[in-house]
Structure formats: C-alpha cells, structure tokens
C-alpha positions as CSV (number, residue, x, y, z in Angstrom):
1,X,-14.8,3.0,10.0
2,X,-18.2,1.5,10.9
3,X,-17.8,-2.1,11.7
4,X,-20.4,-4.3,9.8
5,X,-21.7,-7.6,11.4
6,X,-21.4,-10.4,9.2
7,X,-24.3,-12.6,8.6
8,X,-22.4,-15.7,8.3
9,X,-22.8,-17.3,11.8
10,X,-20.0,-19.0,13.2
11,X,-21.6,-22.5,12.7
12,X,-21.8,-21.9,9.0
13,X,-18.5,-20.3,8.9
14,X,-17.1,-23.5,10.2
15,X,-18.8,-26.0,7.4
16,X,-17.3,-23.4,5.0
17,X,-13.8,-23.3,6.5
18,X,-13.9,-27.0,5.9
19,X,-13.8,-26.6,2.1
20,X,-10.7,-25.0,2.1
21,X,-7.4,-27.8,2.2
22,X,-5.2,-24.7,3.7
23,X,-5.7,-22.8,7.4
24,X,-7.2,-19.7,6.2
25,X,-10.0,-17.1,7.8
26,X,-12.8,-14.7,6.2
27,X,-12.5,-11.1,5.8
28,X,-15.9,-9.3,5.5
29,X,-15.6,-6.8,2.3
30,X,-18.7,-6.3,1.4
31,X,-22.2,-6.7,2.7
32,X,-25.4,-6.1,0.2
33,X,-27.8,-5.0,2.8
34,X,-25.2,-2.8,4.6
35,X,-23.2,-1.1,1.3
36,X,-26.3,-1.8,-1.2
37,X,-27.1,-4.1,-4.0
38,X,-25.9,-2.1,-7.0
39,X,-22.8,-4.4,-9.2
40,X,-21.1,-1.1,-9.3
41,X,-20.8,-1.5,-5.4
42,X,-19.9,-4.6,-5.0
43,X,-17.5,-4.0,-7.7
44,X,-15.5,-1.2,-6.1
45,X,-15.2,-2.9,-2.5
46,X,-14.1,-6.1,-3.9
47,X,-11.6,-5.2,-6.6
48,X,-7.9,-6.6,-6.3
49,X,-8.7,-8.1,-3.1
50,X,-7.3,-11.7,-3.8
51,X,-8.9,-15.2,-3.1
52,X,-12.4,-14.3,-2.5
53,X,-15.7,-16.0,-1.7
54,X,-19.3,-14.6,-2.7
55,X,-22.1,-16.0,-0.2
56,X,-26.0,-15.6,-0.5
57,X,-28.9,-16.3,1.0
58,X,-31.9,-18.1,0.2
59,X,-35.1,-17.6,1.8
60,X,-35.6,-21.3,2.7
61,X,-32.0,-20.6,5.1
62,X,-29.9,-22.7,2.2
63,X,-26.4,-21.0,1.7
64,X,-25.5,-20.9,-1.9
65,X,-22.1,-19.9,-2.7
66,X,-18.6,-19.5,-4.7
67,X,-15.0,-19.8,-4.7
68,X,-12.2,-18.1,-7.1
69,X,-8.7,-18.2,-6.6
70,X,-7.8,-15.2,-9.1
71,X,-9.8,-13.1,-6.9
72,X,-12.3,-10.1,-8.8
73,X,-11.1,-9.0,-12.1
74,X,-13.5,-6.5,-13.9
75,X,-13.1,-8.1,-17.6
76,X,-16.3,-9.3,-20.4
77,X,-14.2,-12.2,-21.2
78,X,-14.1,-15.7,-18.6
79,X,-11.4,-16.0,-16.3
80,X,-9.3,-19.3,-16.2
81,X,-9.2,-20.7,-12.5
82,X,-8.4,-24.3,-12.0
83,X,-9.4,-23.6,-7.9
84,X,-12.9,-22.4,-8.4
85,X,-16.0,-24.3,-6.8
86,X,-19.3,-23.3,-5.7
87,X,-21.2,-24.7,-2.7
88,X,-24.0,-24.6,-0.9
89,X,-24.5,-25.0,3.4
90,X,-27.2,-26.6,5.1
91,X,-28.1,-26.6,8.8
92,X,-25.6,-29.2,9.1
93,X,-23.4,-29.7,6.2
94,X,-21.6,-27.8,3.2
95,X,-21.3,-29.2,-0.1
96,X,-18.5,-28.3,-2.7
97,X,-18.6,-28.9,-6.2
98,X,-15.2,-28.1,-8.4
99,X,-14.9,-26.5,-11.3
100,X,-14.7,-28.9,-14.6
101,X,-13.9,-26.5,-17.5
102,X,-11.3,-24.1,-15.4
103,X,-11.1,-22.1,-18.6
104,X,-14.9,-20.9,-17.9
105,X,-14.7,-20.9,-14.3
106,X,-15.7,-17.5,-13.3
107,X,-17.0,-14.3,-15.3
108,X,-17.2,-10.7,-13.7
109,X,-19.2,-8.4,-16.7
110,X,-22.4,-8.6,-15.5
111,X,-21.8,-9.7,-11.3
112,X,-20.2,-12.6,-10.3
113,X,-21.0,-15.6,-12.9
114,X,-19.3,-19.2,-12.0
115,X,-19.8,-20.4,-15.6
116,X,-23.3,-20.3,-15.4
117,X,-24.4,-22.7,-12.8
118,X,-24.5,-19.9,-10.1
119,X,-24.8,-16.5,-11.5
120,X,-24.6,-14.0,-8.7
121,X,-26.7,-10.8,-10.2
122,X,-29.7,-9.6,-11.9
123,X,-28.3,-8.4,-15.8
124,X,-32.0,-6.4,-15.8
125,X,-31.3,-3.8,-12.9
126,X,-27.4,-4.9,-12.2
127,X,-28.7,-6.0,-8.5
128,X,-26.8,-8.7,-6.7
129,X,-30.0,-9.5,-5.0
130,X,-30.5,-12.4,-7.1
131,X,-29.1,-15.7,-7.9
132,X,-29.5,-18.2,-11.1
133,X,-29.2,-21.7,-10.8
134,X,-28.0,-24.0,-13.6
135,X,-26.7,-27.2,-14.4
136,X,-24.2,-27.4,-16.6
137,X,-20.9,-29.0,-18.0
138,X,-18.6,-26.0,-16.2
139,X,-19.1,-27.2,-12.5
140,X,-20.0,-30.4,-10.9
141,X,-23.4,-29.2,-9.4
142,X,-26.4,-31.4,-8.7
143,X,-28.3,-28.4,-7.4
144,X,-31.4,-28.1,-8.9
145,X,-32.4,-25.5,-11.6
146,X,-34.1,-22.1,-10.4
147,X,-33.7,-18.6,-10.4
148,X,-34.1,-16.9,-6.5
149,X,-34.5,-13.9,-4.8
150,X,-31.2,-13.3,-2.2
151,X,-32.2,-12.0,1.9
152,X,-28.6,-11.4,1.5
153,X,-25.6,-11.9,-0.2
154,X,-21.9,-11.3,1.0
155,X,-18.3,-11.3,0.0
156,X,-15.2,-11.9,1.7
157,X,-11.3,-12.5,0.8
158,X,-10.0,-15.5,2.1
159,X,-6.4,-14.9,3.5
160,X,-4.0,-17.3,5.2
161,X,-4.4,-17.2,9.1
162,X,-0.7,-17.9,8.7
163,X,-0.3,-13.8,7.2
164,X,-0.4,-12.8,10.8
165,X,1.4,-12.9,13.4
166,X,0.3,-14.1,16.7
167,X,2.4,-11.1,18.2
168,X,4.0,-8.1,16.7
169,X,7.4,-8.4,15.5
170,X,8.1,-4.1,16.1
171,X,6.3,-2.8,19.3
172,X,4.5,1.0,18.3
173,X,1.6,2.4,20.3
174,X,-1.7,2.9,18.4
175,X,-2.7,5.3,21.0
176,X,-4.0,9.4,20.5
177,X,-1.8,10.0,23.5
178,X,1.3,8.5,21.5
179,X,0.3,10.4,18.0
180,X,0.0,14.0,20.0
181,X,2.9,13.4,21.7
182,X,5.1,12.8,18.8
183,X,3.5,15.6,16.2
184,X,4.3,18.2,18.9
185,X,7.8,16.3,19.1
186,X,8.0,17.6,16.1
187,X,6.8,20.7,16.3
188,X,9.2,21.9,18.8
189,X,12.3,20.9,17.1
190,X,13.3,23.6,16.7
191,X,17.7,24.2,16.5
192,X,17.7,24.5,12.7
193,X,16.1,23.2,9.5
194,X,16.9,19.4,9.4
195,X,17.1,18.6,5.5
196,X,16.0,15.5,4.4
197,X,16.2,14.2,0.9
198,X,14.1,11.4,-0.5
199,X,15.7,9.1,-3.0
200,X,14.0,6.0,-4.9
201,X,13.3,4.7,-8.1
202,X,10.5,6.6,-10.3
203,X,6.7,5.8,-9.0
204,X,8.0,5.0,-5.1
205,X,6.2,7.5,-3.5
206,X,9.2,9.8,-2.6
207,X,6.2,13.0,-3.3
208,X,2.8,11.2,-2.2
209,X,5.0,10.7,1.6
210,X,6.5,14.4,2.1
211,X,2.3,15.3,0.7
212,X,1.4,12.7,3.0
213,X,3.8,14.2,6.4
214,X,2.3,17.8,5.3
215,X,-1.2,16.3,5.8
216,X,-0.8,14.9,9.0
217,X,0.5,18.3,10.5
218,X,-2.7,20.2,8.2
219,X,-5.0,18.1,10.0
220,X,-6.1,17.4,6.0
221,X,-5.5,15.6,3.2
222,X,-3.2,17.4,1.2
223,X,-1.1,17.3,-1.9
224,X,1.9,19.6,-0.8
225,X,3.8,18.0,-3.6
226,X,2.5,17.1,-6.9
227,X,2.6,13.9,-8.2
228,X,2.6,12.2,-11.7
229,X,1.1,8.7,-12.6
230,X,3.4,8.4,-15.9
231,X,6.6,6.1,-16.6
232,X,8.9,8.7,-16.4
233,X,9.9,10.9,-13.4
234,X,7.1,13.7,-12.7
235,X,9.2,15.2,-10.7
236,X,12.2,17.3,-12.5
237,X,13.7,20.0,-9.8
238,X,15.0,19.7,-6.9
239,X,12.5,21.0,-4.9
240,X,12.7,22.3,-1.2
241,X,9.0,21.7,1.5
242,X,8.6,23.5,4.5
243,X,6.2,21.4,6.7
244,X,3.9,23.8,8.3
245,X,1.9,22.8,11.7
246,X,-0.7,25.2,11.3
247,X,-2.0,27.6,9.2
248,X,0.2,30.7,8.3
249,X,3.1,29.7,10.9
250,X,7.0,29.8,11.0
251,X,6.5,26.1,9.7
252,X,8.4,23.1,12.0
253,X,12.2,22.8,11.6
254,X,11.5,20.1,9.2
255,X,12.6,20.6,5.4
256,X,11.9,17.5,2.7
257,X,14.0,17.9,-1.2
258,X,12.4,16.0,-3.6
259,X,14.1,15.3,-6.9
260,X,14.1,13.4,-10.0
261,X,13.8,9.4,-9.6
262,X,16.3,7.0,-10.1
263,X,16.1,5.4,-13.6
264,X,15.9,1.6,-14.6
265,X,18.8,2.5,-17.0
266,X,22.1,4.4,-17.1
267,X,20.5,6.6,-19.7
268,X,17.3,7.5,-17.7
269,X,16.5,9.1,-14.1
270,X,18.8,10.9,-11.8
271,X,22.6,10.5,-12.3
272,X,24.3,9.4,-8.7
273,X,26.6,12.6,-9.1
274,X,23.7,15.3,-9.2
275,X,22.5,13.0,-6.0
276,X,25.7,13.3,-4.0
277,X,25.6,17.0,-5.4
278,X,22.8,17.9,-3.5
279,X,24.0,15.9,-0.6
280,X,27.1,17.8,-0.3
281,X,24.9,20.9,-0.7
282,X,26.0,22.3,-4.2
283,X,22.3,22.4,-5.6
284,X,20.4,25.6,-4.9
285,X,16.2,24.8,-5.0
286,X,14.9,24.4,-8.3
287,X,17.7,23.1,-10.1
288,X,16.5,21.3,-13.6
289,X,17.9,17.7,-13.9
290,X,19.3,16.5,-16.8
291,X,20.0,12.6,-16.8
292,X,22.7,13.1,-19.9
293,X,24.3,16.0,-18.1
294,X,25.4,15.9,-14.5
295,X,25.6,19.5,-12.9
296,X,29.2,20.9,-12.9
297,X,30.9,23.8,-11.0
298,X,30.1,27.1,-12.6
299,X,26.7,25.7,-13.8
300,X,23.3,28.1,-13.1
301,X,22.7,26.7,-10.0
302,X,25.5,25.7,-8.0
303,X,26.7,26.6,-4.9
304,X,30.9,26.6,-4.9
305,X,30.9,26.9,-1.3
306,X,27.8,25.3,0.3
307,X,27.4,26.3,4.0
308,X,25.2,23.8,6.6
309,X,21.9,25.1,5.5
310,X,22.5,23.9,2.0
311,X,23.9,20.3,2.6
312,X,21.3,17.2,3.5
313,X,21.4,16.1,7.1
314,X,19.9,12.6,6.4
315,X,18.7,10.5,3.3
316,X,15.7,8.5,3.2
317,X,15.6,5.7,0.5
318,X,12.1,5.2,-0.6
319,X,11.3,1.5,-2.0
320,X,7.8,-0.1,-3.4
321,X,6.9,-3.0,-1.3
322,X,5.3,-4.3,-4.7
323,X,8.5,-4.1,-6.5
324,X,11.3,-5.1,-4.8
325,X,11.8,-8.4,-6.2
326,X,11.7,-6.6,-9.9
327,X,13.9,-3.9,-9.4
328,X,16.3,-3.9,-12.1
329,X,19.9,-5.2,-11.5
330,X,21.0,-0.8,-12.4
331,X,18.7,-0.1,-9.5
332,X,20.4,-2.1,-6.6
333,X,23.9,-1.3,-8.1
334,X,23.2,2.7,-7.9
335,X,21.4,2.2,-4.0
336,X,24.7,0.1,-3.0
337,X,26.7,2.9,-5.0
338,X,25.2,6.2,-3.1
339,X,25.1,3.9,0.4
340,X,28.6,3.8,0.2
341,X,29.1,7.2,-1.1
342,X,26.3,9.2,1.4
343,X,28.0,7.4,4.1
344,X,32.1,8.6,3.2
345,X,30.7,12.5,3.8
346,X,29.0,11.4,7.2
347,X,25.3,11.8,6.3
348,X,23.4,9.0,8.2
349,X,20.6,7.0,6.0
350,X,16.8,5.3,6.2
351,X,14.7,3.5,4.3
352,X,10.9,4.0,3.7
353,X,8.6,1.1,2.5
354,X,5.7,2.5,0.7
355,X,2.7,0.3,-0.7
356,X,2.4,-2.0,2.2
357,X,-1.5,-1.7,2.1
358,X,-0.9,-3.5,-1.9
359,X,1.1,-6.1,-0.7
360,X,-0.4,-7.7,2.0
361,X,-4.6,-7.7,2.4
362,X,-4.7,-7.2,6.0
363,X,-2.4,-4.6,5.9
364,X,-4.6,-3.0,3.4
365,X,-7.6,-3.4,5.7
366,X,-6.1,-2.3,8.5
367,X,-2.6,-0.5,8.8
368,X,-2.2,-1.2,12.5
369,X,-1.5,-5.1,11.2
370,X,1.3,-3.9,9.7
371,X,4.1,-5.7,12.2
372,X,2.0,-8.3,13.1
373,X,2.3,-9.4,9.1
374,X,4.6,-11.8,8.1
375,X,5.2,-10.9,4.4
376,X,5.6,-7.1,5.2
377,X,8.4,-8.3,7.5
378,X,10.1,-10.1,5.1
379,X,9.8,-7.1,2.5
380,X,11.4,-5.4,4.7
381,X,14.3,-7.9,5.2
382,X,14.7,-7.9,1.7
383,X,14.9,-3.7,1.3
384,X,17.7,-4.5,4.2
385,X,19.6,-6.9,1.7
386,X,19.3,-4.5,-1.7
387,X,20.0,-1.9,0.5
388,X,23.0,-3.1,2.3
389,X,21.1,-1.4,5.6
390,X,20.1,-2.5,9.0
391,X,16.2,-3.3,9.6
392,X,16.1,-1.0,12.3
393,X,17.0,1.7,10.0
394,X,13.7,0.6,7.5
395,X,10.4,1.6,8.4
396,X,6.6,0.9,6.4
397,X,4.5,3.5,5.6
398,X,1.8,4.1,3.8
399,X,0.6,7.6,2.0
400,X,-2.4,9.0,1.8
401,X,-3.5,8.7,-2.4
402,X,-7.4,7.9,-3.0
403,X,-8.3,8.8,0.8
404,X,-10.5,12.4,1.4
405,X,-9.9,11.4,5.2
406,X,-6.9,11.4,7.7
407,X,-6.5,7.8,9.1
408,X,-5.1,7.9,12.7
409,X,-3.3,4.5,12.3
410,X,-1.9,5.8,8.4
411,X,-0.4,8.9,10.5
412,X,1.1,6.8,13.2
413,X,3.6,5.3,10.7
414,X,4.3,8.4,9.0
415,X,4.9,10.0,12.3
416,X,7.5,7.5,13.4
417,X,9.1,7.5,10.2
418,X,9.6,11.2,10.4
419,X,10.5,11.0,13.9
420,X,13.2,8.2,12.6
421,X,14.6,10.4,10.2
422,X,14.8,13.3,12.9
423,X,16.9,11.5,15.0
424,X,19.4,10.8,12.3
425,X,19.4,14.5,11.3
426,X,20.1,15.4,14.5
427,X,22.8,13.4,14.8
428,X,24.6,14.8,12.0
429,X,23.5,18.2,13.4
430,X,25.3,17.6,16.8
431,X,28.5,16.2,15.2
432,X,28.6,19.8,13.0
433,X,28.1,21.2,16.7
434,X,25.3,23.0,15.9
435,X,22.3,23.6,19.0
C-alpha cells in the first residue's frame, strides 16, 4: 500500500487536535488530489469508518473544515448528530462552531453537507473540489458567505490514541523470514492428515478462513469453499478440504470439515449430536444435515466403526468479533455444551476471532495493530469467558472477502492460527501413537 502524505502540517494538526475534549489522533483515509475528486471516491474510502473529519483548502491558506460523530452514512435524508461542528484554522488559531439543530447536522446525498453552512461538493459534476459557505440557523458560524474553489480537501477518522497500545500485548513477527518459515512448516507436516473441524454460529466465517488458509498456500485469492451472504446456513454438508501448496500436488497433511452453522434456536442450525458425530468420526463427507433429525446408526452415511482417519483431531470454534456481546443465550449454552463434550473423547480445542478489521479501525487499516489494540484484546477475553477456554488457546484472524490481493500481514495471522491448530492435532495424533 502506497503511503500518502498528508497535507495537514503538524502545526495545523495541533490547533485541530485542540477542538477535540478527548486524546484522540488522525487517520488519513482519503486524499482528493491523491485518490481523485469524484463523490463516488470519497464515498467508498470513507464509508463505515467512524468519527471522521473532512478538511479543505482554500487558496488564501484558510482551513475550512467539519466534524461528525456518526461518521459517513450514504443516506438522502439528514443525519442527527448532537457532536457535529465545523471549523476553520488560521496561521495561528482554529475556530469551532457547534452544531445548533443536531437533527440537521450533517447530510451525505450529494458530498458532505453540514446543514448547509459548509457544503463539501459541487452537485453540478459531483467534485469535492469545492466548498459552499453559508450562514444559517444549523451551526453557529460567523464565516462569511461564499462559494470557493478547494487546492485540496481531505478526510480522516478520528480514533482514540487510547485504542492502541503502547506495546503489544501477544509478541508475533511480521517478518517474510517468519511467514516462509511457517508455510513450509506446514508443508512438511507430513505423518497423516490432521482433521480439523470448524464450528460457529451461521455468518462467522467458518468457510471465508479454510478459503482464506487455501489462498495463502495458492499464492492467490481464492474461494476454496463457497460462501453464502443469507440468514440461514449456506453451508449444508459436511464437507472435507485438502489444502494444496502448489499446483497439482499431493496437497499438505492439512484437512478442514466444514458444516452447517450453529443456530440461534433449538429448531435451527446444526444439532450438537451431528457435531459430536462427526467428531467421533461417524460422518462420511457429504453428509446432508437436517436440524429436526440428528443422524442415527444405520443412516446413509454413517460410519459404525470409524477408524483414525475419520475422527477430528482438533476443533476450532469460530466467533464474530462484531457479535459476541449479541450472541443469543442458545449460542453460549451449545459452545459450553460441545466444550465439555469434545473434551470427554480427548479432542483438544481453539478458538478463531474473525472480523477484527470491523471492530476496531486501526485494525482495519492495518492488521499488524492487531495486539497492540486494546478492544480486540478484550474481545478476545470475552470469546475466553463464552467459551469457557484459555486466551492462549484464542487467536484473531482476518479472511480475505472483498480483497483481489494477498496481504502479507492478513497471512501472518492465518498462518499462526493454522500452525495453533497443528500443534493441537498433533497432540491428539501422538497420544493415538501415530508417527
């Protein structure tokens, strides 16, 4: 990723900083003569980015700017935001003026409108090259009328310097070296298929991570295993994924089984018998679930005597990071149900946290933040607590979804969550004495 100067010196970015009551610091999301002018732009760099502040410049060198709290929301109709104000900066001062009817504080239909003193955007062409100037009853502004051409104009989200860390709370190395050494870690593992199941609640990302693992060893993006954007479970099978290192190989020793997602109900998703009957190995590959009907002996299907191949060698709970604190009360009685259950036939456990890159905004910029930040550590003390698990045994990730490109940070956590659940695997492997 190109890094983009911004234009904001660090003089200016101080009289801002000192409209803001809280500690917080400036992330650079967009830049109008770096990413272009168009609304369209702006608007897909600056989506769902939280607390975010538009800054232009004038010609004369003034600094015209604004402030909203509900952060870019793509709507025709104003936005209620009782934080809002708009300022300008001088060579030696900011102003602020606050918002005085919070119920038409900012509009985002046409660019970014602060209820129509400062209206960020040209309707004509859609450019955000322009500014226009008004007094009105909406903000407190005594900055005089006019409409101006923009050398510039910038956003940024406004984030909490307290989000970070000053050191990381989990050491990993960001290094090449480290990613190439664990991949062919991986690769060579080789004294028999280690079987891993993925289970979670419907939407997790139990299929975008094994797609996600397949595309790190690809050297591509990849969707190995397909995925579904609905309410209900996409997937229906229990499904079986070599991961391959290369093209046409033997594949490494690693095997993912998806299945159907844990419902919010006793009447929807997965039943916690079909998941211990896979777990036990009694569930050949491509086994329809039904959630009124768990599978019996003598179904289609099922294996009477399952030998080591067949059985899982480690679980891996996948949990939203945006939903944990919504789960339903069904959801944390079946995890602390099959916790206690996986762990009476010997089969060790982790937990995956997917999302983190929605959760927390530098995160989302950069994934290599990821344990110097504050709330995704106390996500994943709270997956520990519905999980009944150790925090060592719970690990972030983020999968690849919108991205055409491999991120070398992205594959770093998937690496060391597969390299997580290898260990555990192997430790079931060794205690079945197998080599």
């Amino acid at each position: 990723m190109s890094t983009i100067a911004p234009r904001l010196s660090k003089q200016k970015e101080k009289l801002l900083l000192e409209l803001f009551q809280d500690n917080v610091e400036f992330c650079l999301l967009y830049k109008g003569s770096f990413h272009g002018f168009l609304v369209s732009e702006l608007k897909s760099r600056c989506a769902k980015q939280g607390r975010t502040v538009i800054v232009g410049y004038l010609e004369s060198g003034l600094i015209v700017g604004g402030y909203t709290s509900q952060g870019f929301i793509s709507q025709s109709k104003a936005i209620k935001d009782e934080e809002a104000f708009i300022f300008t900066i001088d060579e030696t001062k900011s102003s602020c003026f606050p918002v005085k009817k919070p119920e038409n504080a900012v509009n985002f239909s046409t660019g970014f409108n602060f209820g129509g003193a400062f209206f960020f955007g040209n309707p004509k062409n859609f450019n955000m090259n322009y500014i226009d100037i008004s007094s009105n009853e909406n903000y407190e502004s005594t900055v005089p009328g006019g409409q101006h051409s923009l050398q510039d104009v910038e956003v940024y989200r406004v984030q909490d310097v307290g989000d970070l860390l000053d050191s990381p709370w989990r050491d990993v190395s960001w290094t090449n070296k480290t990613r190439l050494f664990e991949k062919t870690g991986i690769t060579l593992y080789k004294p028999c298929h280690a079987r891993v199941l993925l289970v979670g609640p419907v939407g997790a990302g139990k299929s975008s991570f094994i797609s996600s693992v397949n595309s790190v060893f690809c050297n591509k993006v990849f969707n190995l295993a397909m995925v579904g954007t609905g309410p209900g479970s996409f997937t229906k099978r229990l499904k079986s994924y070599n991961i391959r290192a290369e093209r046409g190989d033997d594949g490494t020793a690693l095997v993912f089984c998806d299945m159907m997602g844990l419902g919010e109900t006793k009447s929807s998703g997965v039943k916690v018998k079909d998941i211990m009957s896979v777990v036990k190995g009694h569930v050949q590959d491509g086994y329809q679930f039904i959630p009124s009907q768990a599978i019996e002996p003598g179904a289609t299907k099922y294996i009477q005597k399952p030998a080591l191949e067949d059985k899982i060698h480690c679980v891996a709970f996948v949990l939203d990071a945006c939903k944990l604190d919504s789960y339903h009360k069904h959801v944390e009685e079946t995890f602390q149900e099959l916790r206690s259950e996986i762990s009476d036939v010997g089969v060790h456990q982790v937990a995956l946290l997917t999302h983190i890159d929605e959760v927390c905004h530098a995160v989302g910029e950069d994934v290599k933040y990821v344990y110097r930040s504050r709330f995704i550590q106390q996500q994943i003390q709270k997956a520990a607590k519905l999980l009944g698990m150790s925090v060592s045994c719970i690990v972030p990730v983020k999968n690849y979804s919108s991205e055409l490109e491999l991120n070398d940070n992205t594959d770093e956590l998937i690496l060391s969550a597969v390299n997580l659940m290898l260990l555990y695997a192997d430790a079931f492997l060794d205690e079945h004495d197998i080599e």
